[in-house]
Backbone as a chain_set.jsonl record, in Angstrom:
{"seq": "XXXXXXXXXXXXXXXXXXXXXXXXXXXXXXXXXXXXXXXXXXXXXXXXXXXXXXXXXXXXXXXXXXXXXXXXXXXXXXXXXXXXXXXXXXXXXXXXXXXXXXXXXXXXXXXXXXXXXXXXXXXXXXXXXXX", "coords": {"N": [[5.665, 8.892, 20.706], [9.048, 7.976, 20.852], [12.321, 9.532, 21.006], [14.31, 8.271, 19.328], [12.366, 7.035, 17.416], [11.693, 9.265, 16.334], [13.553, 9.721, 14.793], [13.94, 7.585, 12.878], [11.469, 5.182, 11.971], [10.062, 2.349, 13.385], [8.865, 1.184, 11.256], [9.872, 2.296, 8.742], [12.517, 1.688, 8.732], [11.992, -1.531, 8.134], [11.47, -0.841, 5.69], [13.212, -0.277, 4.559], [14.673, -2.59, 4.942], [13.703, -4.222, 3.359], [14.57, -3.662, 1.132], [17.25, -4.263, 1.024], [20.256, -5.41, 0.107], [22.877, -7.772, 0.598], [24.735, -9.127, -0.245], [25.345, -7.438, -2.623], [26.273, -5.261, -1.458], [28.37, -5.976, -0.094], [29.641, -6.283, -2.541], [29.987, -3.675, -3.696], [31.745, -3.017, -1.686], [34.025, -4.001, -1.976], [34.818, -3.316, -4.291], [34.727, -0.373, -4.754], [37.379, -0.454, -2.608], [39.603, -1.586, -3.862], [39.529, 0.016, -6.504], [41.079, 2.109, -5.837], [43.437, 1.546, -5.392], [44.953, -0.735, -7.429], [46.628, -2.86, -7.309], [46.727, -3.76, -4.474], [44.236, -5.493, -4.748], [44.302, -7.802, -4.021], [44.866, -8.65, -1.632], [42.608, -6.518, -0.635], [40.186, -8.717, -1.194], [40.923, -10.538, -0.108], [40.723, -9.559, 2.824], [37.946, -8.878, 2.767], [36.957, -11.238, 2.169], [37.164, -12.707, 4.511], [35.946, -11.045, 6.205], [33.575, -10.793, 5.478], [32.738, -13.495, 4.165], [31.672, -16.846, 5.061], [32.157, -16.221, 7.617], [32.474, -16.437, 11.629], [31.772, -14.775, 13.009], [28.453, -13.413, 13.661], [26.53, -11.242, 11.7], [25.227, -9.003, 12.565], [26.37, -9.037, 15.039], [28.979, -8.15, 13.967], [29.09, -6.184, 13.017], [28.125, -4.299, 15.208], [30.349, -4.33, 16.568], [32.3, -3.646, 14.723], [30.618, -0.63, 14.635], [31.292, 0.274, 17.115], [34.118, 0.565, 17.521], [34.823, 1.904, 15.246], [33.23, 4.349, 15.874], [35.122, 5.018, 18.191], [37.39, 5.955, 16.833], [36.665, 7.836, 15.619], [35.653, 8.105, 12.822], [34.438, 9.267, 10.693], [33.072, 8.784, 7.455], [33.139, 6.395, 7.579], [31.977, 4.963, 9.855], [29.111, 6.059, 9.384], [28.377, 4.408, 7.2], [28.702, 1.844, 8.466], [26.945, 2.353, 10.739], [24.753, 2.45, 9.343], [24.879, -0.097, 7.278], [24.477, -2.127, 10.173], [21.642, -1.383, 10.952], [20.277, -2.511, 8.901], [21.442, -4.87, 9.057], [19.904, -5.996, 11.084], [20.333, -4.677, 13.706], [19.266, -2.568, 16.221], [17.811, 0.713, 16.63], [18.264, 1.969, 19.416], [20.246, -0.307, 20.264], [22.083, 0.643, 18.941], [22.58, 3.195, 18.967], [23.331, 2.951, 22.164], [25.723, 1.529, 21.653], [27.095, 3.364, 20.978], [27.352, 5.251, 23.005], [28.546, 3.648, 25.011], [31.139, 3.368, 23.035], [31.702, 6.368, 23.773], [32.193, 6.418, 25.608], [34.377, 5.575, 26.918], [36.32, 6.449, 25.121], [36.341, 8.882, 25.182], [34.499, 12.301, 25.192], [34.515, 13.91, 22.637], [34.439, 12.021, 20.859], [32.348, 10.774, 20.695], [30.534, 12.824, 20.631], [30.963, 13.052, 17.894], [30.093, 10.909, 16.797], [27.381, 11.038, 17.298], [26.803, 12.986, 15.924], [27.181, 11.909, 12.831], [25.325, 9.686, 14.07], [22.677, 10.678, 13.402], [22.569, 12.254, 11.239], [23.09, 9.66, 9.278], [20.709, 9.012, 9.589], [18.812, 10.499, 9.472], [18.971, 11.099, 6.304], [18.547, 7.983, 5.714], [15.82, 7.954, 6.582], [14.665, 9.8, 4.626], [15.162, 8.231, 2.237], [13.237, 6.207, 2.569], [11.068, 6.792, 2.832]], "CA": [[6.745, 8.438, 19.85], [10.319, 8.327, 21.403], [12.963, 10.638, 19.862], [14.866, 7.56, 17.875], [11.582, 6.94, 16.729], [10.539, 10.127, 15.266], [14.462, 10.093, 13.689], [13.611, 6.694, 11.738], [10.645, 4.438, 12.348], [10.531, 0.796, 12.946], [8.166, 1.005, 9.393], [10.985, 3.06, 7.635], [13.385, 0.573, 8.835], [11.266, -2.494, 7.245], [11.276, -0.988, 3.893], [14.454, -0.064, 3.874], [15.525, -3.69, 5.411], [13.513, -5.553, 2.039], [15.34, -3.594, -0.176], [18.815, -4.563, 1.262], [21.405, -7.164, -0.741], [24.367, -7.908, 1.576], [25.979, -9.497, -1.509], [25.571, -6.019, -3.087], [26.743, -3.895, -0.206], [29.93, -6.549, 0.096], [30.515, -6.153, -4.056], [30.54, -2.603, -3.856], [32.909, -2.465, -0.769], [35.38, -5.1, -2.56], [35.157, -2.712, -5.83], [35.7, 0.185, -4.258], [39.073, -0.115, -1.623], [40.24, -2.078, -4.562], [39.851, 0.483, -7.671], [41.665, 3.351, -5.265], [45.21, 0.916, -5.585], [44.463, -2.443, -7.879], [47.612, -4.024, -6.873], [46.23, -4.479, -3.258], [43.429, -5.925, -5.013], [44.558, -9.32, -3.83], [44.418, -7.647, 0.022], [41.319, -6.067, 0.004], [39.781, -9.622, -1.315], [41.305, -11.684, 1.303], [39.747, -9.07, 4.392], [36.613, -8.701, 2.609], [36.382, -12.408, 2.318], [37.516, -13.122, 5.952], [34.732, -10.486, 7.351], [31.775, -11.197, 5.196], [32.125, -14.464, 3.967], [31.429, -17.571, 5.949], [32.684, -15.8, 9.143], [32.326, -17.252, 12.432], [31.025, -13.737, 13.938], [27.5, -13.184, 13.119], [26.832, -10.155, 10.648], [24.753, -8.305, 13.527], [27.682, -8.722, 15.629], [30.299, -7.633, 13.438], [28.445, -4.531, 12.884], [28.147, -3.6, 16.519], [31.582, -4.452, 16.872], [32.476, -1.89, 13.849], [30.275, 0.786, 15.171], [31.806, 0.982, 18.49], [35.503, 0.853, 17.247], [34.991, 3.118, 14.319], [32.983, 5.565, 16.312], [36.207, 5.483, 19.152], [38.509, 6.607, 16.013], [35.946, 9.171, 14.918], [35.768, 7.719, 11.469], [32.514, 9.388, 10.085], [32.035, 8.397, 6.615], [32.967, 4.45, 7.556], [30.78, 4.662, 10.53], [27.578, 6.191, 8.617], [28.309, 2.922, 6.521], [27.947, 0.619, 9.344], [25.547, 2.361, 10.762], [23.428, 1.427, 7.987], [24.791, -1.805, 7.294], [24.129, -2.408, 10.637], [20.447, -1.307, 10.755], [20.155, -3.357, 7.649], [21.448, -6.466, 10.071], [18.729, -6.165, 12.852], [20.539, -3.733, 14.918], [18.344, -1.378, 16.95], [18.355, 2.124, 17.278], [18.373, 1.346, 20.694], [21.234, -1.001, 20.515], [23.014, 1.128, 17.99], [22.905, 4.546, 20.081], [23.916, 2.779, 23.211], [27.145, 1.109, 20.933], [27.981, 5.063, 20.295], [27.31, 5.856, 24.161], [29.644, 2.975, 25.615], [32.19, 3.835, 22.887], [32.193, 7.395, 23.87], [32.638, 6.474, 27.506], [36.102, 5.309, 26.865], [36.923, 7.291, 24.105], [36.059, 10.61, 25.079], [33.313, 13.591, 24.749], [34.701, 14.112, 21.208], [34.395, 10.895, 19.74], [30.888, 11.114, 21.327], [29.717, 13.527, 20.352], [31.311, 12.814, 16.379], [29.372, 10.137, 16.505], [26.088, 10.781, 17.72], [26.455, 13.434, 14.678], [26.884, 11.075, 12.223], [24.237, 8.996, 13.635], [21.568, 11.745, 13.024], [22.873, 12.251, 10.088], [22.524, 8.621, 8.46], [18.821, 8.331, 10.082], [17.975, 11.732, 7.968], [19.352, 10.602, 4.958], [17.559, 6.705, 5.936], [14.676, 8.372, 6.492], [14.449, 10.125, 3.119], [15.314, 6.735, 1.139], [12.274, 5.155, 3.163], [9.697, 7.578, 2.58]], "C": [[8.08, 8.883, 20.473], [11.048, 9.194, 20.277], [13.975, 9.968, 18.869], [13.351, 7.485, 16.845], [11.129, 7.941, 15.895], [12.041, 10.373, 14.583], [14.27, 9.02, 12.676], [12.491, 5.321, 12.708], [10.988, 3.015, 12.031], [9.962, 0.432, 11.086], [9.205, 1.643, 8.413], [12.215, 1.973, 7.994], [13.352, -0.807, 7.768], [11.532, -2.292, 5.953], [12.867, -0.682, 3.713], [15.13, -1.468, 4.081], [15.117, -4.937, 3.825], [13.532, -5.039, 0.751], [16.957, -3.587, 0.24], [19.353, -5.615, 0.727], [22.409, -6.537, -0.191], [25.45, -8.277, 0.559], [25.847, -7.684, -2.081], [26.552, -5.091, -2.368], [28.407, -4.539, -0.341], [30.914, -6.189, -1.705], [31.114, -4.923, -3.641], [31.86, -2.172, -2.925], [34.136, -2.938, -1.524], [35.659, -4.285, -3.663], [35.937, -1.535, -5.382], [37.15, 0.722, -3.656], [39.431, -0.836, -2.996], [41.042, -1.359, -6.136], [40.968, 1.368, -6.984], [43.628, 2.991, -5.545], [44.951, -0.61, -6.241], [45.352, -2.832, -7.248], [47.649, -4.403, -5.536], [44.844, -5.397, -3.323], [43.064, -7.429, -4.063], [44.324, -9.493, -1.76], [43.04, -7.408, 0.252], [39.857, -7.604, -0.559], [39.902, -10.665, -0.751], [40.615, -10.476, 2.774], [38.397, -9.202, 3.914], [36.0, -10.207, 2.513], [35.977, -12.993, 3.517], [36.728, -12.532, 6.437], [33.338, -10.501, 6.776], [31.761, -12.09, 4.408], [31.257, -15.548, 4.71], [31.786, -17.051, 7.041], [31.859, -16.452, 10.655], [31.646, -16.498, 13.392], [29.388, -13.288, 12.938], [27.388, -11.96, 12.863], [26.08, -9.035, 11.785], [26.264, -8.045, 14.29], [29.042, -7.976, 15.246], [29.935, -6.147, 13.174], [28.142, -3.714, 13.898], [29.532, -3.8, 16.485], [32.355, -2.958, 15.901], [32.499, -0.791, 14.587], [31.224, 1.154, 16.029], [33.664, 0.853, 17.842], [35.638, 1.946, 15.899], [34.266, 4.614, 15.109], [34.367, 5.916, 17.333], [37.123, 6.344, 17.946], [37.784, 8.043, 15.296], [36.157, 9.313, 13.172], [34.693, 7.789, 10.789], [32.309, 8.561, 9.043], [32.244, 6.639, 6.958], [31.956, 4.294, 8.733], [29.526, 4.902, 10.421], [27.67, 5.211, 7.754], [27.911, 1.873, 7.205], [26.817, 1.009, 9.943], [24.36, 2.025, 10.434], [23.392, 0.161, 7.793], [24.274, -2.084, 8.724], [22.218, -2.47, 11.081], [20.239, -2.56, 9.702], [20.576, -5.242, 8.326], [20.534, -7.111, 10.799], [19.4, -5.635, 13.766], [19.442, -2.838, 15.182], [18.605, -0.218, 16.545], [19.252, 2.552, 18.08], [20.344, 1.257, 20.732], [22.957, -0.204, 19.651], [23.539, 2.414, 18.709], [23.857, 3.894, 21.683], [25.312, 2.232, 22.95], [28.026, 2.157, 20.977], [28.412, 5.369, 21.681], [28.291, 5.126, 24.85], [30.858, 3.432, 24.72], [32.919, 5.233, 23.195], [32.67, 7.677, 25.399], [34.086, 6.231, 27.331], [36.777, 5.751, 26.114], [37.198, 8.663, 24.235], [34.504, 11.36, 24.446], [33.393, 13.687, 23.541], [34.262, 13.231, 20.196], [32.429, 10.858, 20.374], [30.077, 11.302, 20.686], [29.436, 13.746, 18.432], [30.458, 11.869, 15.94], [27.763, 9.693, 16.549], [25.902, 12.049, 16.355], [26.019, 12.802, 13.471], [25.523, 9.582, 12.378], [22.794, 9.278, 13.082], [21.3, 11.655, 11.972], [22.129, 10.944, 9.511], [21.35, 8.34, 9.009], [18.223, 9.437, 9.047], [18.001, 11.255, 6.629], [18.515, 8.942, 4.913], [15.91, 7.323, 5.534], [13.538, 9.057, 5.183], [14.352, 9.519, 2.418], [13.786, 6.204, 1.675], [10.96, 5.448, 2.952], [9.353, 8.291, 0.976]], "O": [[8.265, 10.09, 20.626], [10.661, 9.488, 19.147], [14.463, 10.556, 17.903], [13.35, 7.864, 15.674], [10.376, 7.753, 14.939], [11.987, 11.25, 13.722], [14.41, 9.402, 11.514], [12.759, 4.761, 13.771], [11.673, 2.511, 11.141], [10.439, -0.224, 10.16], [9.172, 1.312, 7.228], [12.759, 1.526, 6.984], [14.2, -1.123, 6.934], [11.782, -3.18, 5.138], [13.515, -0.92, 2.693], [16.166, -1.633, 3.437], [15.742, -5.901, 3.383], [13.0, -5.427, -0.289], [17.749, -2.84, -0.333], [18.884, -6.74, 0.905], [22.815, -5.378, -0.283], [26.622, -7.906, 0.5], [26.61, -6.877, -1.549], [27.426, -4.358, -2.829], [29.402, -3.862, -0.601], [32.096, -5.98, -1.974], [32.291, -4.817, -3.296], [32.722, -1.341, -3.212], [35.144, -2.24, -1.634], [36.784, -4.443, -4.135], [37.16, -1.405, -5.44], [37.817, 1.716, -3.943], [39.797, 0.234, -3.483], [42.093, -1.631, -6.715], [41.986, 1.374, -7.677], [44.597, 3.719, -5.761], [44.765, -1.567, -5.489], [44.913, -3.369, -6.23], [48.449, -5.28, -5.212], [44.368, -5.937, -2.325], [42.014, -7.902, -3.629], [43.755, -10.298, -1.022], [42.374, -7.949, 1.134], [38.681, -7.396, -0.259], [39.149, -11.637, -0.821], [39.997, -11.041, 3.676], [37.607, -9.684, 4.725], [34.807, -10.427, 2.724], [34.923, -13.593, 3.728], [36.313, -13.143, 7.421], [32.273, -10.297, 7.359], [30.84, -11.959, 3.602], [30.111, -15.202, 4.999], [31.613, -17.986, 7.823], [30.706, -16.878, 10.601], [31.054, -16.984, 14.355], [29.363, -12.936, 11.759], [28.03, -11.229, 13.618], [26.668, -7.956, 11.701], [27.039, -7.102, 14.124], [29.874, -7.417, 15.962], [30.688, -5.173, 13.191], [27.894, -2.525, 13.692], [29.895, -2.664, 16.18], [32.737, -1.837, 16.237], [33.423, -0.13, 15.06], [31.938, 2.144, 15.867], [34.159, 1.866, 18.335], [36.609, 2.688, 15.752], [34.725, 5.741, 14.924], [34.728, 7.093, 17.299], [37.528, 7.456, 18.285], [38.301, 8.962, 14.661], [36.621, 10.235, 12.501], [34.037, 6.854, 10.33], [31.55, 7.609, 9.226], [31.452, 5.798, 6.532], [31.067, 3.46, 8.563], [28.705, 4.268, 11.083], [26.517, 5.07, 7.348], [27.043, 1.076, 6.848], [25.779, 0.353, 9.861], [23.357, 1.534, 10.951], [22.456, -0.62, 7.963], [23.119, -2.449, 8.506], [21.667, -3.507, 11.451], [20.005, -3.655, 10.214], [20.097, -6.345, 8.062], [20.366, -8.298, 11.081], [19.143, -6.083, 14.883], [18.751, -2.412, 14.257], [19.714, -0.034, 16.044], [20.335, 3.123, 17.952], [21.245, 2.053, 20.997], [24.17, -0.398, 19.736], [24.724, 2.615, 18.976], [24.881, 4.426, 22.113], [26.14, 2.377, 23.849], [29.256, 2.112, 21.007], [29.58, 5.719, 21.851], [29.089, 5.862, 25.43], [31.766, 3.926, 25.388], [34.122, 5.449, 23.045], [33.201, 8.587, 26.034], [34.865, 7.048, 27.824], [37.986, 5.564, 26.243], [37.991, 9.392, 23.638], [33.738, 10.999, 23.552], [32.295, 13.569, 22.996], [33.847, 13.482, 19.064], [31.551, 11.147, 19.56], [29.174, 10.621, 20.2], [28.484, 14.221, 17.814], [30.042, 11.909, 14.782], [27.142, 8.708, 16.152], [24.813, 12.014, 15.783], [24.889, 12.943, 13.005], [25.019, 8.855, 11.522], [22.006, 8.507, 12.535], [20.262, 11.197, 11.495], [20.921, 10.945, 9.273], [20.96, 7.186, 8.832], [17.428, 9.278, 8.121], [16.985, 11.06, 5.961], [17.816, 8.786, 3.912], [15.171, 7.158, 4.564], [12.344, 8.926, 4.918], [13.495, 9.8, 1.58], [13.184, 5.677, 0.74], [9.984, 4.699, 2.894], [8.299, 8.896, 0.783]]}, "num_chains": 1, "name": "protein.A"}
């Protein structure tokens, strides 16, 4: 068993992937940034439309795209969000660790290494939901 594998299995993946609602995940984001200031309400319902409605970038994609620009800013709790959402897309491990490893090439050791924390992290916490 490789060492993503013994942090979350492709079978812990599965169950956690056919209890995922994307409409859910998108409500709660839209509720959220929105209660923190209503009167941007009208804001955070025009981005949230523009990146997970009909969008023209596929939802895998936009979620690698995330990762690697939120891990460069070292933006834990939004990148243990995509993280997940992304798992929850059909991202890899794999594909998800090596997202962290190219962003930390151009980012720096720090953002790196911030991010390979947080990916630990949301596989422990995955891993617990799954089992």
């Amino acid at each position: 068993m490789s060492q993503q594998e013994q942090m979350l299995t492709d079978a812990e993946i599965n169950v956690l992937r056919e209890a995922y609602q994307p409409a859910a995940l998108v409500m709660a984001t839209r509720g959220a940034l929105a209660q923190v200031y209503p009167p941007g309400q009208g804001y955070v319902g025009s981005v949230v439309d523009a990146l997970y409605g009909d969008e023209p970038v596929a939802p895998k994609d936009r979620e690698r795209s995330l990762i690697g620009i939120l891990a460069s800013r070292q933006e834990k709790m939004n990148l243990g969000i995509h993280i997940y959402w992304g798992l929850m897309e059909g991202l890899s491990l794999a594909e998800i660790g090596h997202t962290l490893l190219l962003a930390g090439a151009y980012a720096g050791i720090p953002a790196y290494s911030t991010s390979m924390v947080v990916y630990s992290k949301v596989c422990a916490v995955l891993k617990s939901c799954a089992g």
